[in-house]
ZAROTOR-182740 format. One record per atom (N, C-alpha, C): z, y negated, x. Coordinates in steps of 0.2 Angstrom, whole numbers, padded with zeros to 4 digits, always signed. Atoms other than C-alpha are relative to their C-alpha. Layout:
N
ZYX/...
! end
This chain:
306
+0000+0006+0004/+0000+0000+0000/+0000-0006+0004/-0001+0006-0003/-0004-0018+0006/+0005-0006-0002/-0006+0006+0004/+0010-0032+0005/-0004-0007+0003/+0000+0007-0003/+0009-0050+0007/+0007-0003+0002/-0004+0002-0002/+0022-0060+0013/+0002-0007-0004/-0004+0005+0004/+0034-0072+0001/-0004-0007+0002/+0004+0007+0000/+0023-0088+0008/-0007+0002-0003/+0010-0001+0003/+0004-0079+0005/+0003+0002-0006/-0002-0002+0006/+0015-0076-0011/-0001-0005-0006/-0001+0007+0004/+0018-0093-0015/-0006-0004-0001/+0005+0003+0001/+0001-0100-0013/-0004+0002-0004/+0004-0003+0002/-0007-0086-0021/+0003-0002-0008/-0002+0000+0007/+0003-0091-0039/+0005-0006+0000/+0001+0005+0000/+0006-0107-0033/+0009-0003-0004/-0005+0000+0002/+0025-0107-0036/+0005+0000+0008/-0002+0000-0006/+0038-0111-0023/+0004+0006+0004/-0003-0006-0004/+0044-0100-0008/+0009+0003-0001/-0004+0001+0001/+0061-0103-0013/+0003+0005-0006/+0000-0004+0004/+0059-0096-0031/-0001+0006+0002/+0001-0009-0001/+0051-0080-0025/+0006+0004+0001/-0005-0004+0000/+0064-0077-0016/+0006+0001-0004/-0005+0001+0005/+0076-0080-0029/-0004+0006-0005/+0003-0007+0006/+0064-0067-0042/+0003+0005+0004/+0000-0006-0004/+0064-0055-0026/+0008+0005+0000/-0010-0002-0001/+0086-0055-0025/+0001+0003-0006/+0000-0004+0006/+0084-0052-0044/-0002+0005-0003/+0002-0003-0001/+0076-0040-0043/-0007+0002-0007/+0009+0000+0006/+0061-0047-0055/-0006+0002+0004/+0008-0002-0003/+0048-0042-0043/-0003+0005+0002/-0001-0007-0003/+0044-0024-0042/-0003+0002+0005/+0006-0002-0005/+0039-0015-0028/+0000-0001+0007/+0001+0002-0006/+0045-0025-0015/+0003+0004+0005/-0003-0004-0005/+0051-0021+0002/+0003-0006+0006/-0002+0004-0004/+0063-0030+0011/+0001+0003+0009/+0003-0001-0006/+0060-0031+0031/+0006-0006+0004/-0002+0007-0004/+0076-0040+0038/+0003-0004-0005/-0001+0006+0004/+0078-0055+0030/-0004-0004-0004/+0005+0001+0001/+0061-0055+0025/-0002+0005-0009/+0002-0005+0005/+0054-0048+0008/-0008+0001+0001/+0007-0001+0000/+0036-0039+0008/-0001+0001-0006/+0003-0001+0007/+0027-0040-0010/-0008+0004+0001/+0007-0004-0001/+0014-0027-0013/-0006-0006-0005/+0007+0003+0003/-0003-0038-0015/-0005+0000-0009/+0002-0001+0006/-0009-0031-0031/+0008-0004-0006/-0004+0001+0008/+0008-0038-0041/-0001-0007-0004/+0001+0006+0002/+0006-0051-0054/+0003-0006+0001/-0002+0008-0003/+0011-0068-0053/+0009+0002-0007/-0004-0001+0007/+0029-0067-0064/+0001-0005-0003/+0003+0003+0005/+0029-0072-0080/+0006-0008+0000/-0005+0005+0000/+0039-0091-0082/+0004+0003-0004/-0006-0002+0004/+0056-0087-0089/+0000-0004-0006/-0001+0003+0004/+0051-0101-0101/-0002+0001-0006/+0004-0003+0005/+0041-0091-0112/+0006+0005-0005/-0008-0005+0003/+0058-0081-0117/+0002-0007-0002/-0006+0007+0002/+0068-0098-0118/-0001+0000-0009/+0001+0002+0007/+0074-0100-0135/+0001+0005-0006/+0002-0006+0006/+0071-0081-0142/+0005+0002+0003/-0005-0006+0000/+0084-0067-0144/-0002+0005+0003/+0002-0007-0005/+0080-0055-0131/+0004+0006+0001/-0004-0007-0003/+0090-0040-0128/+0000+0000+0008/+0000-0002-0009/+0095-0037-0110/-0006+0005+0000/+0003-0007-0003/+0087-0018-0110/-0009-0005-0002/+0007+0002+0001/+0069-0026-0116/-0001-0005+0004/+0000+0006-0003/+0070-0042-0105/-0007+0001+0005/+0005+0000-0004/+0060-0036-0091/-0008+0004-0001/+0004-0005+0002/+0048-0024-0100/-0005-0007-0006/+0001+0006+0006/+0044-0041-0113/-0002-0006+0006/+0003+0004-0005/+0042-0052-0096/-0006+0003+0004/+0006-0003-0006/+0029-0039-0085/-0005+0000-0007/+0008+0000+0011/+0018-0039-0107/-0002-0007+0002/+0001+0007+0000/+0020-0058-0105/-0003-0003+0007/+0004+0002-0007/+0013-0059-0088/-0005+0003+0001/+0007-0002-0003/+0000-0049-0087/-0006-0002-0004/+0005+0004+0004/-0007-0057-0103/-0002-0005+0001/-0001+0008-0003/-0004-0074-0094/-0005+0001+0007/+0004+0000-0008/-0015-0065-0079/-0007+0002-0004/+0007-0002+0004/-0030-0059-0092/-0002-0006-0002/+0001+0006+0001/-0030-0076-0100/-0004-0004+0006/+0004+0002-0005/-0036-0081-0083/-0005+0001+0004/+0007-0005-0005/-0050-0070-0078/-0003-0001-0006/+0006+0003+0006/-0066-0073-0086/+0000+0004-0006/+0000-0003+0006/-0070-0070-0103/-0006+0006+0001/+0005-0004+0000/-0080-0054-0108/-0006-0003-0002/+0007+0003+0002/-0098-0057-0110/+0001+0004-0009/-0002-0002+0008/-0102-0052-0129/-0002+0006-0001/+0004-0007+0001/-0112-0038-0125/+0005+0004+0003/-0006-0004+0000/-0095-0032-0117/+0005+0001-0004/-0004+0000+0007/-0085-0037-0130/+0000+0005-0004/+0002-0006+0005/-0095-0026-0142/+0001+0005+0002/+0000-0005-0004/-0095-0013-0131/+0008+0004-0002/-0008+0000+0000/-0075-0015-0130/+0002+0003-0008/+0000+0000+0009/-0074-0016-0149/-0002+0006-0003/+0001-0007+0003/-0083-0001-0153/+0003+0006+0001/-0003-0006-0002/-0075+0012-0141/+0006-0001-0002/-0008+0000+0000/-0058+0005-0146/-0001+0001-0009/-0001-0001+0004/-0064+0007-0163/+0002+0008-0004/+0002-0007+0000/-0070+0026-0163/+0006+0003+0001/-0007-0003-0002/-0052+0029-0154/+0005-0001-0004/-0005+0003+0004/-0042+0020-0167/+0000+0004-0006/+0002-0003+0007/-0051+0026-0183/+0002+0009+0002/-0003-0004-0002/-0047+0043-0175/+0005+0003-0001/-0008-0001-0001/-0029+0044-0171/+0002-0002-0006/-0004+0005+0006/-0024+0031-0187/-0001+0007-0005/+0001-0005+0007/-0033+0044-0200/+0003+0007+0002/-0002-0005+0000/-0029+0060-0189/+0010+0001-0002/-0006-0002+0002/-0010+0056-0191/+0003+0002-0004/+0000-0001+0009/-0013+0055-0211/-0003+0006-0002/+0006-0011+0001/-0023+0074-0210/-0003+0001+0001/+0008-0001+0005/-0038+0068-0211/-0002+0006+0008/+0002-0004-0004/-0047+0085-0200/-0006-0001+0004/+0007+0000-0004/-0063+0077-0192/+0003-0002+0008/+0000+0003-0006/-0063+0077-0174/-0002-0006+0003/+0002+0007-0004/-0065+0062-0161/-0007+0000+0000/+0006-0002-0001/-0083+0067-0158/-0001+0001-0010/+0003-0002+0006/-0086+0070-0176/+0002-0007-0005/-0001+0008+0001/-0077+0053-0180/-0005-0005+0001/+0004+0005+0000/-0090+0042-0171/-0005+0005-0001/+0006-0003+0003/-0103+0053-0178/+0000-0001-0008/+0002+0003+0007/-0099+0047-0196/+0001-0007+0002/+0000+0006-0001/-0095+0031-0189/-0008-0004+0002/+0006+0001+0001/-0113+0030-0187/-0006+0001-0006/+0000-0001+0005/-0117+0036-0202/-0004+0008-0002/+0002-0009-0003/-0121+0056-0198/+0005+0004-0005/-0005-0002+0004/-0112+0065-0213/+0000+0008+0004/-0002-0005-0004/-0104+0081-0204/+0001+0007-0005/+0001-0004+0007/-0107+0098-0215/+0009+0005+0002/-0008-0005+0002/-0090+0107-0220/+0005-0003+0000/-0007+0004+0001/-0080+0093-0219/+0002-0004-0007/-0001+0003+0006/-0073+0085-0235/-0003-0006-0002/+0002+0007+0002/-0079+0070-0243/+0004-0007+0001/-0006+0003+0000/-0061+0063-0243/-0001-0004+0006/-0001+0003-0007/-0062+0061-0224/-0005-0001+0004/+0004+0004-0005/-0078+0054-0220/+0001-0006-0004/-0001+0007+0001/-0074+0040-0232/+0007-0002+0002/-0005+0004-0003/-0056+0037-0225/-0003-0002+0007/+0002+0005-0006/-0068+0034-0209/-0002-0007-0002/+0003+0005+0004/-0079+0023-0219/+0003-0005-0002/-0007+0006+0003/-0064+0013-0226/+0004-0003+0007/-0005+0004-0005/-0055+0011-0210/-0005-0004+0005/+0004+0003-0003/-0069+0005-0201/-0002-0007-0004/+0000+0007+0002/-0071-0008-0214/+0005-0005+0000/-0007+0002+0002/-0054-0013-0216/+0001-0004+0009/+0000+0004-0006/-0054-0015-0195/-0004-0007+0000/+0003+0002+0003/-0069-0026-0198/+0002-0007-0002/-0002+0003+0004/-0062-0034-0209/+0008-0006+0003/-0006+0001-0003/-0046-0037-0199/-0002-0004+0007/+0004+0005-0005/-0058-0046-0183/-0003-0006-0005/+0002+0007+0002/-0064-0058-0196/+0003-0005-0004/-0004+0005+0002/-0047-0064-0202/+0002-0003+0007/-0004+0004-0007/-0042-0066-0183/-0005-0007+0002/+0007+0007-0001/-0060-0078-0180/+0003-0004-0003/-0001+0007+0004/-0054-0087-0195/+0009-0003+0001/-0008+0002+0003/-0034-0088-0192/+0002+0001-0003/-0003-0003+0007/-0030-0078-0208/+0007+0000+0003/-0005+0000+0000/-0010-0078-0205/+0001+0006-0006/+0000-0004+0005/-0003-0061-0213/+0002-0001-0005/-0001+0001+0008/+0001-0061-0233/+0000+0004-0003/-0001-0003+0003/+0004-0052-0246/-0008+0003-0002/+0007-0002+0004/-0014-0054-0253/-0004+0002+0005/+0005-0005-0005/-0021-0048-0235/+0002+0006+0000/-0004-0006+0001/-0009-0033-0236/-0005+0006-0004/+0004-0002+0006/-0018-0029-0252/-0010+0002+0000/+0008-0002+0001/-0036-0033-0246/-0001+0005+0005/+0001-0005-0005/-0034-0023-0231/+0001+0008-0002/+0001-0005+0000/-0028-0010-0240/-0003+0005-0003/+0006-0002+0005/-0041-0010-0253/-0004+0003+0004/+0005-0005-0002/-0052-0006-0241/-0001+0008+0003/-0002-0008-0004/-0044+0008-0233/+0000+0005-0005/-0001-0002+0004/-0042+0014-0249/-0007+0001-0004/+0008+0000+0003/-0063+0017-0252/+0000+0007-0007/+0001-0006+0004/-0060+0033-0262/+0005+0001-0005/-0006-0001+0005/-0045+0031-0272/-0002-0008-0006/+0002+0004+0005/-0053+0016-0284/+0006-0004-0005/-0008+0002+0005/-0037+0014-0296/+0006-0002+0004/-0007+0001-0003/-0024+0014-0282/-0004-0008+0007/+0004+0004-0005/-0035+0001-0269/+0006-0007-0001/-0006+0010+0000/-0022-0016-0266/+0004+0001-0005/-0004+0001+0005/-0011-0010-0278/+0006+0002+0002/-0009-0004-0002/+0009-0008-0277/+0001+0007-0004/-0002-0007+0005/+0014+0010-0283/+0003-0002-0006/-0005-0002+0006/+0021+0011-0301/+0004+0004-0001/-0003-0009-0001/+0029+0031-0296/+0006+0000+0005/-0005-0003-0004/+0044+0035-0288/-0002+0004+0006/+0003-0002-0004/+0039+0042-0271/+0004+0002+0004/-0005-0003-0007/+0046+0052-0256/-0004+0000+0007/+0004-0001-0005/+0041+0053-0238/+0003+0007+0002/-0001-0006-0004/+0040+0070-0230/+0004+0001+0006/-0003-0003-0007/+0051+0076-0218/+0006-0005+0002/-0005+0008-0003/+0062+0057-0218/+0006+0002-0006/-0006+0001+0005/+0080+0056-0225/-0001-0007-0005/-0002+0007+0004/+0076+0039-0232/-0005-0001-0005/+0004+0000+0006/+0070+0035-0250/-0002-0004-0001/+0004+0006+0001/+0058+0022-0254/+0002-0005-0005/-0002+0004+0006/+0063+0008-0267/-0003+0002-0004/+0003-0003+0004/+0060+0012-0283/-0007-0007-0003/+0008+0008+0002/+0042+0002-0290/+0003-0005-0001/-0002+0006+0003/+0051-0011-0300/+0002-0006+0005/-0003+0004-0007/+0058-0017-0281/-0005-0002+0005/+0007+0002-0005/+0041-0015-0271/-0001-0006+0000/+0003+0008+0003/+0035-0032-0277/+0004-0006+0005/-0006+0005-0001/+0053-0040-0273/+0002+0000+0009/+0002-0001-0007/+0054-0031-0256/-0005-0002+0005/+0005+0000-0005/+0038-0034-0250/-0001-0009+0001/+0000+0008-0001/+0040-0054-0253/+0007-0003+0004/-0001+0002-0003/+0053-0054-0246/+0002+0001+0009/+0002+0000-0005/+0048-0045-0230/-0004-0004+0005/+0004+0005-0002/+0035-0058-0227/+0004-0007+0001/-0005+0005-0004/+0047-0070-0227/+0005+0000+0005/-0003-0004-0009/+0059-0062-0214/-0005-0001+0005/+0004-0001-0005/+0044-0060-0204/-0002-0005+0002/+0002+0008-0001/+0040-0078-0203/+0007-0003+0004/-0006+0004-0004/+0058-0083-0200/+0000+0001+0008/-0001-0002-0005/+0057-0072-0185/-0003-0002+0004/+0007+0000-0005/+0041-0077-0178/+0004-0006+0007/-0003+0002-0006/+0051-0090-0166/+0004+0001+0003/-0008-0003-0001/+0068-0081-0164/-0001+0006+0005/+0000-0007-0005/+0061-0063-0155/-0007+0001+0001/+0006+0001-0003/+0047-0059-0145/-0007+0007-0005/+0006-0002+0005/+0031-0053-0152/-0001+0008-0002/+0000-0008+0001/+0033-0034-0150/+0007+0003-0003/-0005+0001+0002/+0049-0034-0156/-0001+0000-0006/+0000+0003+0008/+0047-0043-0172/-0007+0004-0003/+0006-0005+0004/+0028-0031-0175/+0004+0007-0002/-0004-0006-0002/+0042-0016-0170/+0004+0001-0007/-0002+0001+0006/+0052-0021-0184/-0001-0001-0007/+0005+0003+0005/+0039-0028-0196/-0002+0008-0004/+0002-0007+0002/+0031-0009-0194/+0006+0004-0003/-0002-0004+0003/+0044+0000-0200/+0003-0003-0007/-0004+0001+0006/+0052-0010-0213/-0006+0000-0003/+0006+0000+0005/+0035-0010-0221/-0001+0008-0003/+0001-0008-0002/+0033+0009-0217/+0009+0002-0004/-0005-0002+0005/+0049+0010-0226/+0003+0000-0008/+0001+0006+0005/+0046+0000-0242/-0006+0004-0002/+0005-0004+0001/+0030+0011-0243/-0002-0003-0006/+0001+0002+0007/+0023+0000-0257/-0007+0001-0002/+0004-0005+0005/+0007+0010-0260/+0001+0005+0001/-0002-0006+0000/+0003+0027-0265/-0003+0003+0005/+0002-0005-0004/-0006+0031-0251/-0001-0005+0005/+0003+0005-0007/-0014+0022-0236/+0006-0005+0003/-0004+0006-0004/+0004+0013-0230/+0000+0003+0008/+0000+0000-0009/+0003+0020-0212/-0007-0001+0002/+0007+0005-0001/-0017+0014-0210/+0002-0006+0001/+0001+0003+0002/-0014+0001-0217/+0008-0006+0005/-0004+0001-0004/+0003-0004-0207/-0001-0002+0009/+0004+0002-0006/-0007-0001-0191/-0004-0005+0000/+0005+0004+0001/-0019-0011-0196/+0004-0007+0001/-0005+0005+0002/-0007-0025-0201/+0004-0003+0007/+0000+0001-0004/+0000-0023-0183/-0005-0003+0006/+0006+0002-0004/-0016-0026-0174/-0002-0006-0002/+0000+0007+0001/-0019-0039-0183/+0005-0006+0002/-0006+0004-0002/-0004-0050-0178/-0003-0001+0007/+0001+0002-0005/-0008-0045-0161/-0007-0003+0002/+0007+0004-0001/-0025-0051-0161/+0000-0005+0000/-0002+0008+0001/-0019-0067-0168/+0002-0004+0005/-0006+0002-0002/-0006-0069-0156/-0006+0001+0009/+0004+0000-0006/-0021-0067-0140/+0003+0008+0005/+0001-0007-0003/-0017-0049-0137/-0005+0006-0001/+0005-0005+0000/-0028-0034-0136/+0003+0005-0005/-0004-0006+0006/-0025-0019-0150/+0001+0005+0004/-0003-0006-0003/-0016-0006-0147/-0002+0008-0007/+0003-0003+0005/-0019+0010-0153/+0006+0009+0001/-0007-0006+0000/-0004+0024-0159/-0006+0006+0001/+0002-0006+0000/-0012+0041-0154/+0002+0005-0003/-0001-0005+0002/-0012+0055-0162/+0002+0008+0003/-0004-0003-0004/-0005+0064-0148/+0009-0001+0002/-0007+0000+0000/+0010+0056-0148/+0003-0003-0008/-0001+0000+0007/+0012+0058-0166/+0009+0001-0001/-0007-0001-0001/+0029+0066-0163/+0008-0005+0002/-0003+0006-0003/+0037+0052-0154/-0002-0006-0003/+0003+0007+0005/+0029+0039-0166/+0006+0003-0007/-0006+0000+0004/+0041+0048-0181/+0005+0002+0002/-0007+0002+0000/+0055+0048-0172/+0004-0004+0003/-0004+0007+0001/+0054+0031-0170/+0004+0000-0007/-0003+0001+0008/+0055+0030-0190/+0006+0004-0002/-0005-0001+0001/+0068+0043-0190/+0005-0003+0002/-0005+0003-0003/+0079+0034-0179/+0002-0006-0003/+0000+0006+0004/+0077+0019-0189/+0004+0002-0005/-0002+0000+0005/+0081+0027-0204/+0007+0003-0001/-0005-0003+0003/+0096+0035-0200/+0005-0004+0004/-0002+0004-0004/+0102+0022-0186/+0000-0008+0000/+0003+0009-0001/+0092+0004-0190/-0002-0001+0007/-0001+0003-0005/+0090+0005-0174/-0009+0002+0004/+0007+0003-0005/+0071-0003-0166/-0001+0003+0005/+0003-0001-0007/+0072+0003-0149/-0003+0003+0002/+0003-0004-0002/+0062+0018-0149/-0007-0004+0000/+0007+0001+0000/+0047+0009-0156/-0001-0006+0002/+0002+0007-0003/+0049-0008-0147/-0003+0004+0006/+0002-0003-0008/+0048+0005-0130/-0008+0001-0003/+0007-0003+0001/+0032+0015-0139/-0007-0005+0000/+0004+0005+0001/+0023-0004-0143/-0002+0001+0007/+0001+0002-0006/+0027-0009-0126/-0005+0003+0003/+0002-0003-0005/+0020+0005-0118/-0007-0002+0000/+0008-0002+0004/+0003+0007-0130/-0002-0009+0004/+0002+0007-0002/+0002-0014-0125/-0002+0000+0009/+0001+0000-0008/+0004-0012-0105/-0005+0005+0000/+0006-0005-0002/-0011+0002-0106/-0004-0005-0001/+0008+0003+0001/-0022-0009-0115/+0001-0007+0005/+0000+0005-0005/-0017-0024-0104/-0003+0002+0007/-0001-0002-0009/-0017-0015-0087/-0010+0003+0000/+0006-0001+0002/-0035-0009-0095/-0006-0004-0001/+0005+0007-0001/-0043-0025-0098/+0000-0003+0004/+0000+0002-0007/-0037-0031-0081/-0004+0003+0003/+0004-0003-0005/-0045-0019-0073/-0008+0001-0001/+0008+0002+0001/-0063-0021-0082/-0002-0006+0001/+0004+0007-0003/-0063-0039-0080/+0002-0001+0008/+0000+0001-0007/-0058-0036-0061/+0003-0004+0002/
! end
């Protein structure tokens, strides 16, 4: 590994030799290697993020440094050239293919990834159900749909909630944007959903929570928290974990981040975030899980735009 030296450190990120060393003793700055009285900083590390971007919000200790290395290396993407458009698309479609995959594999649907982007093209695939080439169908439009609110600055709502999850919802015609009116259960979860007549009540005033928050806790945090009380609230009958993801991506798209994408390999660990929630209250499985799925896609756009 190559180091530079706390001076080629300071010109490189244009911050005083004084503060570095002051990051380096606190041990903000990974990787390094002290020599003496000297510290060496490995070359490839980012510039670390201003602590003033925190100022203000309620940070938890354990999350501090894992919400500063997000916040920095978004702060180092922003600075590298924009993608051309014909990467952008590029970007956009592969991340699409992988999304629409994972999002509908966690709900059942049984097409594979290769059989995915082959309806995503419009190639109807023989023995497969009809159900699950239109929950492609749907979520591709819904995503779509979810890049033409961040263009315009759509802020989330109730009524986007509903439109997004209209579309998700291409095959179910009666239930499409609408709140359940039925008593419902989730599988395999201890926690019981509000009864319909509360949907309405709850969901109004999740939106408001989620607003208060927006200055108070950091962006992955407050998506962390948003995903599950909504994912708890289950205010349709079908399509509320699409539709949740979806509602996630959007924020961070607003918010100049890249989307992230839950995998359907780490399906297991994605519900026992929600368990943990529901029998604990307690976020921090799935503030880790955001973080991570965000550091991939960060550390991933850094390294195509070089």
């Amino acid at each position: 590994m190559e180091y530079m030296s706390v001076k080629e450190a300071s010109l490189k990120w244009h911050i005083s030799d004084r503060r570095i060393r002051v990051l380096c003793s606190e041990g903000k700055i990974s990787g390094i290697r002290k020599d003496g009285k000297n510290y060496r900083i490995p070359v490839d590390t980012l510039k670390p993020v201003d602590g003033r971007t925190l100022r203000g919000k309620d940070i938890p200790t354990e999350f501090r440094e894992i919400f500063a290395r997000i916040d920095a290396k978004k702060a180092e993407l922003q600075k590298r050239r924009p993608p051309t458009q014909g990467e952008l698309e590029r970007l956009r479609e592969e991340f699409l293919i992988e999304f629409t995959y994972n999002s509908n594999a966690i709900e059942g649907n049984t097409l594979t990834l290769q059989e995915t982007a082959l309806v995503l093209e419009g190639i109807t695939i023989d023995r497969k159900p009809l159900k699950d080439h239109l929950e492609v169908v749907g979520h591709k439009e819904a995503f779509l749909y979810v890049v033409e609110l961040v263009s315009k600055q759509v802020p989330i709502s109730e009524k986007v909630v509903k439109e997004i999850h209209s579309l998700i919802l291409i095959d179910r015609p009666h239930d499409r944007g609408a709140y359940r009116k039925i008593p419902i259960s989730i599988m395999g979860s201890v926690h019981m959903p509000p009864q319909p007549f509360l949907v309405p009540v709850q969901m109004e005033e999740l939106m408001r929570v989620d607003g208060m928050r927006v200055n108070k806790i950091h962006l992955i945090e407050r998506l962390a928290r948003f995903h599950m009380e909504f994912e708890r609230i289950h205010p349709f009958i079908d399509g509320n974990g699409r539709t949740g993801r979806l509602l996630m991506n959007l924020e961070l798209m607003q918010q100049g981040f890249p989307p992230i994408n839950v995998k359907f390999s780490d399906r297991k660990r994605y519900y026992e975030c929600f368990a943990d929630f529901d029998e604990q209250n307690n976020t921090g499985k799935m503030i880790y899980m955001l973080a991570d799925y965000m550091e991939e896609e960060l550390d991933r756009y850094l390294e195509i735009l070089g």
